[in-house]
C-alpha positions in Angstrom: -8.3 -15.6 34.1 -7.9 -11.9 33.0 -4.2 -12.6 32.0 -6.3 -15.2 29.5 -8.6 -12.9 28.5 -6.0 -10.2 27.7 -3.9 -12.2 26.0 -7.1 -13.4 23.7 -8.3 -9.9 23.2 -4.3 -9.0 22.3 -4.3 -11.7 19.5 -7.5 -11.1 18.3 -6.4 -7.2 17.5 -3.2 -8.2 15.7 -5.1 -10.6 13.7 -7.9 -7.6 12.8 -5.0 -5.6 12.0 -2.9 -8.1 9.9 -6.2 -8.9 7.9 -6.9 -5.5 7.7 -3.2 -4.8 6.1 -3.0 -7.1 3.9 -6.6 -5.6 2.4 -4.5 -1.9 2.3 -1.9 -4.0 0.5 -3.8 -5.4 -2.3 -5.9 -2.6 -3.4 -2.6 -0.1 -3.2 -1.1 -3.3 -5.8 -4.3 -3.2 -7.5 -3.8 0.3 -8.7 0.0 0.1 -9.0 -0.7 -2.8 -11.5 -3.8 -0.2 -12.9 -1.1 2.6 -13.6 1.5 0.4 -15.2 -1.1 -0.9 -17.7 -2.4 2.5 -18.6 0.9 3.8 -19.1 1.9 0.4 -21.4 5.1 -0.2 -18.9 5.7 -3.6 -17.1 4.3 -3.3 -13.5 7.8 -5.2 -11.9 7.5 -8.4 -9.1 4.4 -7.7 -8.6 4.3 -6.2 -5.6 4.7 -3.2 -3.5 6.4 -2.6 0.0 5.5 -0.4 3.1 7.8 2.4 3.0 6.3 5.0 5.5 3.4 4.7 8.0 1.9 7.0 10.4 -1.6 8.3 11.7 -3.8 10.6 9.4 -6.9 12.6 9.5 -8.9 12.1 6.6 -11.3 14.8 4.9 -13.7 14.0 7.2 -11.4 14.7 10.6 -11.2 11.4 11.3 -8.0 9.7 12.1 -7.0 6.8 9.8 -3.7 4.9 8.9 -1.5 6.3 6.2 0.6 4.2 4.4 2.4 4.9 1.2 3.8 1.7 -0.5 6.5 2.1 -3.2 6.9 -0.2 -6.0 9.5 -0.8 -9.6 8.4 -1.2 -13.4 10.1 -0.9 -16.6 9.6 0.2 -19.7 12.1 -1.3 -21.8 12.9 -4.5 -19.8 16.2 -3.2 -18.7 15.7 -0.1 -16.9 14.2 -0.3 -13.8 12.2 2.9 -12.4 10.5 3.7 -9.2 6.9 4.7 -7.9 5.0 4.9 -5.2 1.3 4.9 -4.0 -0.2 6.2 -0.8 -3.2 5.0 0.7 -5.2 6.8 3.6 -7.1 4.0 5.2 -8.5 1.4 2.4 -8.2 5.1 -0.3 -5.8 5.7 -2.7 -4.8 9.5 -2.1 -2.2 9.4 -5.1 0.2 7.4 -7.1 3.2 8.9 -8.9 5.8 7.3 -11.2 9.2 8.2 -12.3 9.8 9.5 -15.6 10.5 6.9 -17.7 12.1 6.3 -21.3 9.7 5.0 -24.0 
């Protein structure tokens, strides 16, 4: 019985967390997709990938996931350049993009 019970309490924290990730995910491709607008480049895929991920005090002292997600646009259609955003909990703490040719 508590074999059961831990297994059901085990799956129901990956779930919370997947859910939870996938929330992170969209609002850090959300902004990427923000940026590329505003700076009249092609937001590339349209998507972005985890590339770092760790435990973080926010302002507050409380600890919350970082994660910084990197993603590709273009400006001319044939160069491809790189940026990246990171996110501290559901927060975008910064975005930066390469320098890119107009």
């Amino acid at each position: 019985m508590n074999a059961e019970l831990f297994l059901i309490l085990f799956l129901s924290l990956v779930i919370v967390y997947w859910l939870d990730a996938m929330r992170v995910k969209e609002i850090a491709r959300s902004a990427c997709q923000r940026a590329c607008s505003e700076s009249d480049v092609v937001f590339l895929d349209d998507t972005v990938f985890l590339s770092r991920f760790r435990l973080q005090r926010n302002a507050m002292g409380q600890v919350a996931l970082f994660r910084q997600y990197q993603f590709e646009f273009t400006s001319d259609g044939s160069s491809r350049y790189q940026g990246n955003v990171q996110m501290l909990g559901k927060r975008v703490q910064s975005l930066h993009m390469d320098v890119f040719r107009i």
